[in-house]
N, C-alpha and C positions, 0 to 999 in steps of 0.2 A: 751490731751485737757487742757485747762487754768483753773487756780483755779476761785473759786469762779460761776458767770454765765455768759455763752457768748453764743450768739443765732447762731444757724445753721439749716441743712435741713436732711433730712432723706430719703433715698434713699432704693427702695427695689432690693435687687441684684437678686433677680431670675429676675426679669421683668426689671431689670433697671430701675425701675419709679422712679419718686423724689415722697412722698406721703406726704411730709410735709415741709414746707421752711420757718417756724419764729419758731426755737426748741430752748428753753431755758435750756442750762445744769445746773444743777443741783448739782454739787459737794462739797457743802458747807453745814453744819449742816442746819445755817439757814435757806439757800434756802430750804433744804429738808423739816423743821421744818414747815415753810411757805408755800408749794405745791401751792395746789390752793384753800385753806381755803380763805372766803371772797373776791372771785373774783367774776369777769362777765363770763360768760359762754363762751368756747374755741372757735375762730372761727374755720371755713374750713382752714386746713397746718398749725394749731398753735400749740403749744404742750408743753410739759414740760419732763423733763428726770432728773429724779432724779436717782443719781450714787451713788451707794457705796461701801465701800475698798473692799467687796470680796462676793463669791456668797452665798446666802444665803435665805431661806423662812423668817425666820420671819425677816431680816433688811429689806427686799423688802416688805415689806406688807404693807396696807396701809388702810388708814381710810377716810370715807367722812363727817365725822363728820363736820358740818357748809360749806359744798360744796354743791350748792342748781340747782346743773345741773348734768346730767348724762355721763361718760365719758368712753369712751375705754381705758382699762389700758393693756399695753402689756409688759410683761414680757420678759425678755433677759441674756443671761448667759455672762461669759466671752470674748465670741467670734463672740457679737452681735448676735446667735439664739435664736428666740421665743421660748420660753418653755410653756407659759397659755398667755391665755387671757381671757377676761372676760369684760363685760360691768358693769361699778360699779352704783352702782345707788347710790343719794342723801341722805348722812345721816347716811349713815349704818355703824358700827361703823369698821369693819374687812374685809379686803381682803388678801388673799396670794397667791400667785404661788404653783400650782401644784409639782415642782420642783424645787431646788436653782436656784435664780439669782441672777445679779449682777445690772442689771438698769431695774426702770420702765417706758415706757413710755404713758406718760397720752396724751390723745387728744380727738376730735372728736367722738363720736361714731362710724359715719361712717367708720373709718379707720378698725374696725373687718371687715370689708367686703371685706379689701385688705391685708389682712395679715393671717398666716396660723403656727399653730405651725409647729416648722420644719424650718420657711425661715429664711431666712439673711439677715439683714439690714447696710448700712453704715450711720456713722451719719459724716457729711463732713462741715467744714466750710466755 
């Protein structure tokens, strides 16, 4: 993937579905630094994937500290598998993965309802 952020789609491989189609990667401090502190709340397919060098609980973890909407954050290891998920709520200062990961991705709440520890996702540009 390209440094810095470039937008793509997310696709679930058990089902083949696209469940997401404006994904901003995430692979730069910044970005990460910046999540979605002081945003508008995520539409339906928009997301954010914050990436990092290796798998891990506490670099994936994450905070909603001044994020004033509720989000599905879905947890992912090396090789694109869901490991936790969790619906984060507004404010709260601590989230982590049940298990190391390597990327989180933030969107919709809705999207827990399409995703299951266990699947596989591709993120495609």
């Amino acid at each position: 993937m390209g440094e810095g952020s470039c937008f793509m789609h997310v696709r679930h491989k058990p089902t083949n579905t696209i469940l997401l189609t404006n994904v901003r990667w995430c692979n730069t401090f910044l970005c990460r630094l910046r999540g979605l502190t002081l945003r508008r709340p995520l539409a339906e397919g928009e997301g954010l994937a914050l990436v990092e060098r290796r798998e891990s609980r506490l670099d994936t973890s994450i905070h909603m500290l001044f994020v004033s909407f509720p989000i599905a954050a879905i947890w992912l290891d090396s090789r694109f598998r869901v490991v936790d998920t969790c619906l984060a709520e507004p404010w709260r200062p601590f989230y982590a993965s049940r298990a190391p990961a390597q990327y989180v991705l933030e969107a919709s709440p809705s999207l827990l309802q399409k995703v299951s520890a266990g699947d596989e996702l591709a993120f495609e540009e």
